[in-house]
Backbone as a chain_set.jsonl record, in Angstrom:
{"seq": "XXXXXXXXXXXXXXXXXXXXXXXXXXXXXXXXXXXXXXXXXXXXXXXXXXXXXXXXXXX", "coords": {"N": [[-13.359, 14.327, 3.808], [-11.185, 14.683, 0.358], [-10.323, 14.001, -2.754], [-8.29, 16.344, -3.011], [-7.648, 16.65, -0.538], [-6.716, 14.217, 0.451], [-4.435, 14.188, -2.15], [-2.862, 16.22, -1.032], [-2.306, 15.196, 1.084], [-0.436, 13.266, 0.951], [1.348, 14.364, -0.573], [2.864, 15.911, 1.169], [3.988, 13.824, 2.786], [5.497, 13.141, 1.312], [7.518, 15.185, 1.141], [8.314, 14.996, 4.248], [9.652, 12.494, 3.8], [11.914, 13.696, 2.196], [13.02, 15.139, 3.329], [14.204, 13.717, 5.326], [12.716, 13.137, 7.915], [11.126, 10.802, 8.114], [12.147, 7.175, 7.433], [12.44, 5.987, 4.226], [10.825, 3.432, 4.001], [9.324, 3.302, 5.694], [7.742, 5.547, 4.077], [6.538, 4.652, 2.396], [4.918, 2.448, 3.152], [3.09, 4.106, 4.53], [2.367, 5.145, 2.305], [1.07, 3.01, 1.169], [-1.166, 2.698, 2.632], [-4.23, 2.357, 4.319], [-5.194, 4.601, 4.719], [-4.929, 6.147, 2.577], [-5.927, 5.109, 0.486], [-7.249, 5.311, -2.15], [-10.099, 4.88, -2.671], [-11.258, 5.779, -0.95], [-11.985, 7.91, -0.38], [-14.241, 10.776, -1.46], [-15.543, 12.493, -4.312], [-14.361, 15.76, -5.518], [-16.612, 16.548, -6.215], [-18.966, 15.342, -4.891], [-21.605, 14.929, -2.748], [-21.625, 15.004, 0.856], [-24.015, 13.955, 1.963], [-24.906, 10.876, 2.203], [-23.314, 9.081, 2.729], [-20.488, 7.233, 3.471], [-18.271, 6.341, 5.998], [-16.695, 4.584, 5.676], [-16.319, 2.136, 7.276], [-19.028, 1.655, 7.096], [-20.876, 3.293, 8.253], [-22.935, 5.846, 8.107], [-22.104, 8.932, 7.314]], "CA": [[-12.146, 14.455, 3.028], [-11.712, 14.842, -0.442], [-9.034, 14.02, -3.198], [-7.279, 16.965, -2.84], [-6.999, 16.447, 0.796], [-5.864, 12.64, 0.412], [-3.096, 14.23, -2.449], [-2.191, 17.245, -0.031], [-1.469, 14.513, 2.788], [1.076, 12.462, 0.141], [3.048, 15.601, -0.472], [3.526, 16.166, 2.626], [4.55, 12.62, 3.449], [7.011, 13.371, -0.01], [8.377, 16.36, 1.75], [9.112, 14.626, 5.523], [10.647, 11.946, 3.081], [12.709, 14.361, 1.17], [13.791, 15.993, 4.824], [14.773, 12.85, 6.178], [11.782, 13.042, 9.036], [10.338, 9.114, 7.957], [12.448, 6.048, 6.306], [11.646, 5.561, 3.168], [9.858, 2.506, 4.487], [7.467, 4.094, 6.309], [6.869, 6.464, 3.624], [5.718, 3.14, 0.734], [3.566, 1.8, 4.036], [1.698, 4.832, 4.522], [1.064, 5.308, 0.897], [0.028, 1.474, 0.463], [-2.18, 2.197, 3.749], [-6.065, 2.426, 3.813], [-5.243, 6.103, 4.825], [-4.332, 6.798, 1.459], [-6.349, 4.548, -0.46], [-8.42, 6.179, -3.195], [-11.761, 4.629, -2.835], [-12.005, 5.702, 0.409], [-12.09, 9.135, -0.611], [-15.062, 11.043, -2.609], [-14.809, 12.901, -5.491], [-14.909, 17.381, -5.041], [-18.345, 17.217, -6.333], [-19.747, 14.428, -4.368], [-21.983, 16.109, -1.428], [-21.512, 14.136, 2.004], [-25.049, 13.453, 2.23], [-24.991, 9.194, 2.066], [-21.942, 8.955, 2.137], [-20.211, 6.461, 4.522], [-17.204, 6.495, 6.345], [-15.26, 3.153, 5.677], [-16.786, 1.371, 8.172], [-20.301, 1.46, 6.803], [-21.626, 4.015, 9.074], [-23.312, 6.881, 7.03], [-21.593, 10.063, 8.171]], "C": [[-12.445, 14.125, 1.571], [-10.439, 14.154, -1.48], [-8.025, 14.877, -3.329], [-6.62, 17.405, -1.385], [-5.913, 15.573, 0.964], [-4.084, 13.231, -0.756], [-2.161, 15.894, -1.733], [-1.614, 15.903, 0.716], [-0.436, 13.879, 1.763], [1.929, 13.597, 0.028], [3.347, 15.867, 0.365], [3.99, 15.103, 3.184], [5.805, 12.659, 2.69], [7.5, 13.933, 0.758], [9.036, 15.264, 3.292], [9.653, 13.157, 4.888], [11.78, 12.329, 2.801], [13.651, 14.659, 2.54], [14.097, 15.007, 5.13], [14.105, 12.631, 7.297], [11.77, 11.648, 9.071], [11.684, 8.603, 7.159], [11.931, 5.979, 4.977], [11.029, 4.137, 3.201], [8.345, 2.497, 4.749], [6.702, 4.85, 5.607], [6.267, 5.187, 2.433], [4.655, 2.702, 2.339], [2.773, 2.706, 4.371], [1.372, 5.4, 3.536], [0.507, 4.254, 0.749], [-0.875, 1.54, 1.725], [-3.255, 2.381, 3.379], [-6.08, 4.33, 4.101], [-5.666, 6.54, 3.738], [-5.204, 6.21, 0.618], [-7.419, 5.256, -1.105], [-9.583, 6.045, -2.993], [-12.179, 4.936, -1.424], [-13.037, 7.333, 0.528], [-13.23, 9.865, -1.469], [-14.616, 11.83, -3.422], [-15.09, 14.744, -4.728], [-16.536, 17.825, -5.485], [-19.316, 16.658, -5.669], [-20.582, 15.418, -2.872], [-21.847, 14.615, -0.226], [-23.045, 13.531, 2.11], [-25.278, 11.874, 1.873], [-24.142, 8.967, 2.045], [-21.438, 8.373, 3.47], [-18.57, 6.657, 4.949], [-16.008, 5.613, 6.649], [-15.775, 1.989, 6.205], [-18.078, 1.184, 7.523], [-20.874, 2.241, 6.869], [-21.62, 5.186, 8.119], [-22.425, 8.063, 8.183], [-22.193, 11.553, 7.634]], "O": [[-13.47, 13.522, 1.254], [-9.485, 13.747, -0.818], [-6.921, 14.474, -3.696], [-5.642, 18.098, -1.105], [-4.763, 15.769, 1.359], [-2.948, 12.895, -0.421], [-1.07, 16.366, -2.054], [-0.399, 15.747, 0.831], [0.696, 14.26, 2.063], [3.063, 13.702, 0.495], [4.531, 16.2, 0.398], [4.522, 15.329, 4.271], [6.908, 12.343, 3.135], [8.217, 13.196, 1.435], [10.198, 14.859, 3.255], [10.231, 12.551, 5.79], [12.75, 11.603, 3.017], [14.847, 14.382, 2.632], [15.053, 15.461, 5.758], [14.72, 11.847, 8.02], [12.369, 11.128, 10.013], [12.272, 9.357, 6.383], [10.707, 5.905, 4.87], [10.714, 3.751, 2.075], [7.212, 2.129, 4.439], [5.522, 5.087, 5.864], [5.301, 5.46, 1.72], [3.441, 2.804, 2.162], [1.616, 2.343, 4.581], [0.368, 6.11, 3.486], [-0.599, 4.275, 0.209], [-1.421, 0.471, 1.999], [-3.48, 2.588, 2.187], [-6.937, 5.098, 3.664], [-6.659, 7.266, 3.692], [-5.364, 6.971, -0.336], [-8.388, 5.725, -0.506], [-10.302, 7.038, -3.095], [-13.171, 4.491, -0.846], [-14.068, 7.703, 1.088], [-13.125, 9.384, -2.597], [-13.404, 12.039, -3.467], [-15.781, 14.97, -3.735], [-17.276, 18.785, -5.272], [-20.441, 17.156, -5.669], [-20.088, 16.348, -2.234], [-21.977, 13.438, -0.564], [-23.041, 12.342, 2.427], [-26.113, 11.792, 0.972], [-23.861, 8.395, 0.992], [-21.837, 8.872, 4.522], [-17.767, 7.12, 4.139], [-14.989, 5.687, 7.336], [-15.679, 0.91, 5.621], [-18.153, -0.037, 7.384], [-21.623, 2.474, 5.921], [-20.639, 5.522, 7.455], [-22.228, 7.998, 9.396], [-21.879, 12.591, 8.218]]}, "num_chains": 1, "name": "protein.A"}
């Protein structure tokens, strides 16, 4: 995943906000989650090669 994955998945958490799907609760706890969190994410130029998957583990 990439950053324009990670800000695809927020608009789409906006949208089943906007619709009334989620609380607006749920939608501030799964943007403040580790889902969402930026550094988890690489950049579009980064190549996967060393590149770990949160945990440590190279993926």
């Amino acid at each position: 995943m990439n950053d324009i994955d990670r800000d695809i998945g927020l608009v789409l958490l906006k949208r089943l906000r906007q619709r009334g799907f989620i609380s607006e609760d749920i939608y501030h706890a799964a943007r403040q989650s580790k889902v969402f969190d930026r550094k988890r994410f690489a950049g579009c130029g980064d190549s996967a090669a060393g590149t770990t998957d949160g945990d440590g583990e190279e993926i």
